[in-house]
C-alpha positions in Angstrom: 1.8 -8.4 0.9 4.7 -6.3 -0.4 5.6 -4.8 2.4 8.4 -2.4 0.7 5.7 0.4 0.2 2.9 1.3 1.4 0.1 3.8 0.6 0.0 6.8 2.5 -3.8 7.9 2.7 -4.0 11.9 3.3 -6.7 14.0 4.0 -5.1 17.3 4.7 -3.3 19.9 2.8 -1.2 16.8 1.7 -4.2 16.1 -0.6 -2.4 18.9 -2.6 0.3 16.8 -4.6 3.1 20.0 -4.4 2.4 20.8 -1.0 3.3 16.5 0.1 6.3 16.4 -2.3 7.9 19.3 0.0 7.9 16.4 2.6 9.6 13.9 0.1 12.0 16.5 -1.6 11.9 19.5 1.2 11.2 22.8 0.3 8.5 25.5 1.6 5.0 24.8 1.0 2.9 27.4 -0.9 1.1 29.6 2.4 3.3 27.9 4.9 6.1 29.6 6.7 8.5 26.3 7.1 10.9 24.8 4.9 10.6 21.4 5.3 13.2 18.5 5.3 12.3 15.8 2.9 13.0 12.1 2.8 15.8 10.4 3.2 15.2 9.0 0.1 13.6 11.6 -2.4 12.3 9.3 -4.6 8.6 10.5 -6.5 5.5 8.3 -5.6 5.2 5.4 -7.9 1.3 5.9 -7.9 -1.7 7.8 -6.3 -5.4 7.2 -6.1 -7.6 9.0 -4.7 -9.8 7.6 -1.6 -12.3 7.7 0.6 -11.9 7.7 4.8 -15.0 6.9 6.7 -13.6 9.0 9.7 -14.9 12.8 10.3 -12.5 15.3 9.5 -12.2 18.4 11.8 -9.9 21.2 12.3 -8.5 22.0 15.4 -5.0 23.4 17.2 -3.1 25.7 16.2 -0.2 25.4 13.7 2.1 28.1 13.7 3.2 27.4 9.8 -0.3 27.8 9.3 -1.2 31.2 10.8 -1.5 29.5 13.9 -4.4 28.4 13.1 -6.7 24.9 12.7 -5.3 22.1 10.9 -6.6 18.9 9.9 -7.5 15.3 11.9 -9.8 13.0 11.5 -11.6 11.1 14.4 -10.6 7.9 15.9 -14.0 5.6 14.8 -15.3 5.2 11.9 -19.2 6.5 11.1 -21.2 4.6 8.6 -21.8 7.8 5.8 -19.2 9.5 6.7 -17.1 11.2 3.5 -14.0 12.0 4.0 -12.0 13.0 1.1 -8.1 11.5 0.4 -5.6 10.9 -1.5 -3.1 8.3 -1.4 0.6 8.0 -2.4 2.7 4.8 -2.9 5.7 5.3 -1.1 8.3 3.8 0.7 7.9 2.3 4.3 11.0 4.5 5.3 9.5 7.5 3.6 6.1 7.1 5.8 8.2 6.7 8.3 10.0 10.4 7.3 6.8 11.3 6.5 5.7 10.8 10.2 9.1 12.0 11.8 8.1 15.7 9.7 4.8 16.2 10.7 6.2 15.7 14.4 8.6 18.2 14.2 11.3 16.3 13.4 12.0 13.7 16.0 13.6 10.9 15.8 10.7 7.9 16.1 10.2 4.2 15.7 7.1 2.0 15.2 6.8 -1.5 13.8 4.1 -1.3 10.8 3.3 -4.7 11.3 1.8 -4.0 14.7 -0.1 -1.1 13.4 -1.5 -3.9 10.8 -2.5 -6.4 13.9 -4.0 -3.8 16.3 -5.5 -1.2 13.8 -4.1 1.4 15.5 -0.9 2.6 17.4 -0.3 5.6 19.8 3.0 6.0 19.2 3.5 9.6 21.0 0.3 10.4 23.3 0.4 13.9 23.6 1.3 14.7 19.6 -1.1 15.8 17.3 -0.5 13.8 14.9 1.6 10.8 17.3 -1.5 8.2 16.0 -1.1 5.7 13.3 -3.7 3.9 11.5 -4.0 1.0 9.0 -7.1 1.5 6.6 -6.8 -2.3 5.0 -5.1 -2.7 1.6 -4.7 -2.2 -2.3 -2.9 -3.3 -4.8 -1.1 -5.6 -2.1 -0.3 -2.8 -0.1 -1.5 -1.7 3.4 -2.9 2.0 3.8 -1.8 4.0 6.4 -2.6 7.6 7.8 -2.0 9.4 11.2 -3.7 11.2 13.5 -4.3 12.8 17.0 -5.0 9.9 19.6 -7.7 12.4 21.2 -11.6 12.2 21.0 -12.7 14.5 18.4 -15.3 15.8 21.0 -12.8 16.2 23.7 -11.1 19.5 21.9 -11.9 22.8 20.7 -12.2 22.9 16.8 -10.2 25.3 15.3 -10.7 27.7 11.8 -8.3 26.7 9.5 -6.9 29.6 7.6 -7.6 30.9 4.3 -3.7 29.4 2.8 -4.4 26.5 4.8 -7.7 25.7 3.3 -6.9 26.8 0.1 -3.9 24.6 0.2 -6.4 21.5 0.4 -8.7 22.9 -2.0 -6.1 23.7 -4.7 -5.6 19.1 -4.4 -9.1 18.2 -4.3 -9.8 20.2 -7.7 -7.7 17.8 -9.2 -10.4 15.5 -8.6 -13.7 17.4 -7.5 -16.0 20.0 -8.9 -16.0 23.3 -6.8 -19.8 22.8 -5.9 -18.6 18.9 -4.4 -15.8 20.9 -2.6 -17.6 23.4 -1.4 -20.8 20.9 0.0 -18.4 19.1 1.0 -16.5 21.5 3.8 -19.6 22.7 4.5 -20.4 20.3 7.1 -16.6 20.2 8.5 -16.1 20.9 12.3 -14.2 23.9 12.3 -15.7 25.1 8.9 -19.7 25.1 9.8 -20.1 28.5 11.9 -16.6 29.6 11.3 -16.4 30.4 7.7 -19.2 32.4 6.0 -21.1 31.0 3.1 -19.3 34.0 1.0 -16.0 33.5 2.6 -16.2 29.5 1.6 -17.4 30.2 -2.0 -14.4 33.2 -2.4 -11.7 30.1 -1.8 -13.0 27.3 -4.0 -14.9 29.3 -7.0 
């Protein structure tokens, strides 16, 4: 195993390519009020793939850059038919790391991928939203990572996501998915089903 890069496997408004690269070059997202910081090392992605999780995504919290509203997670086991879409970038174990360090507000952190490998899992900050690393197995030679809450799903209120949120995600996945898979797809999304009309779904996507 290479273990200069590694995949990073998103499944939130990173799934939109412009919107991740503001975390590798900085800049302000499209519908976001911060201006992120980048990597340390700017470099592009040598590859992406999409991919599939087989942990329930949910929306919940509420992100001030987003309206302060919902944002993504997925759950903490995986569920046998479960469909979560992804994408995933090849990228730099130091710009995970980055990666990581910006979606928790800039702190300084440290975690040893290798553990996250052994254990399938580390809780690196316990209280963070997204303070939960998780190794998805390999490709290529290269381990998958993503992060996470280190709640139970069930054990929080989900949250609406906005409209530039959600259309931030939805502008990604059309790279990849038809507008009717997009929009069967989110209809079944905690924090979507009963909190976004039928109309108000279709308006975003088509």
């Amino acid at each position: 195993m290479n273990e200069s890069f590694v995949w990073y496997a998103s499944y939130g408004s990173n799934i939109n390519t412009d919107r991740f690269l503001c975390y590798i070059k900085g800049g302000k997202p499209e519908g976001s009020s911060k201006v992120e910081t980048g990597c340390k090392d700017p470099s592009l992605p040598i590859d992406s793939l999409t991919f599939i999780l087989k942990y329930p995504l949910y929306f919940a919290k509420e992100a001030a850059k987003w309206e302060s509203q919902g944002v993504a997670f997925i759950g903490l086991n995986e569920e046998p038919g479960c469909v979560t879409y992804s994408k995933k970038y090849l990228i730099t174990a130091e710009q995970f790391i980055d990666v990581v360090r910006q979606e928790n507000n800039g702190i300084e952190i440290n975690f040893d991928l290798n553990e996250v490998i052994k254990y399938g899992t580390k809780v690196f900050r316990p209280n963070a939203w997204y303070g939960n690393i998780v190794y998805l197995g390999e490709e290529k030679g290269y381990p998958i990572f993503t992060f996470t809450a280190p709640w139970d799903m069930n054990e929080i209120e989900w949250k609406k996501p906005s409209h530039p949120y959600l259309k931030t995600i939805i502008k990604g996945l059309k790279e990849d998915y038809t507008n009717k898979e997009i929009y069967h797809y989110f209809q079944s999304k905690q924090g979507i089903k009963g909190k976004y009309t039928d109309d108000e779904l279709r308006n975003l996507i088509f």
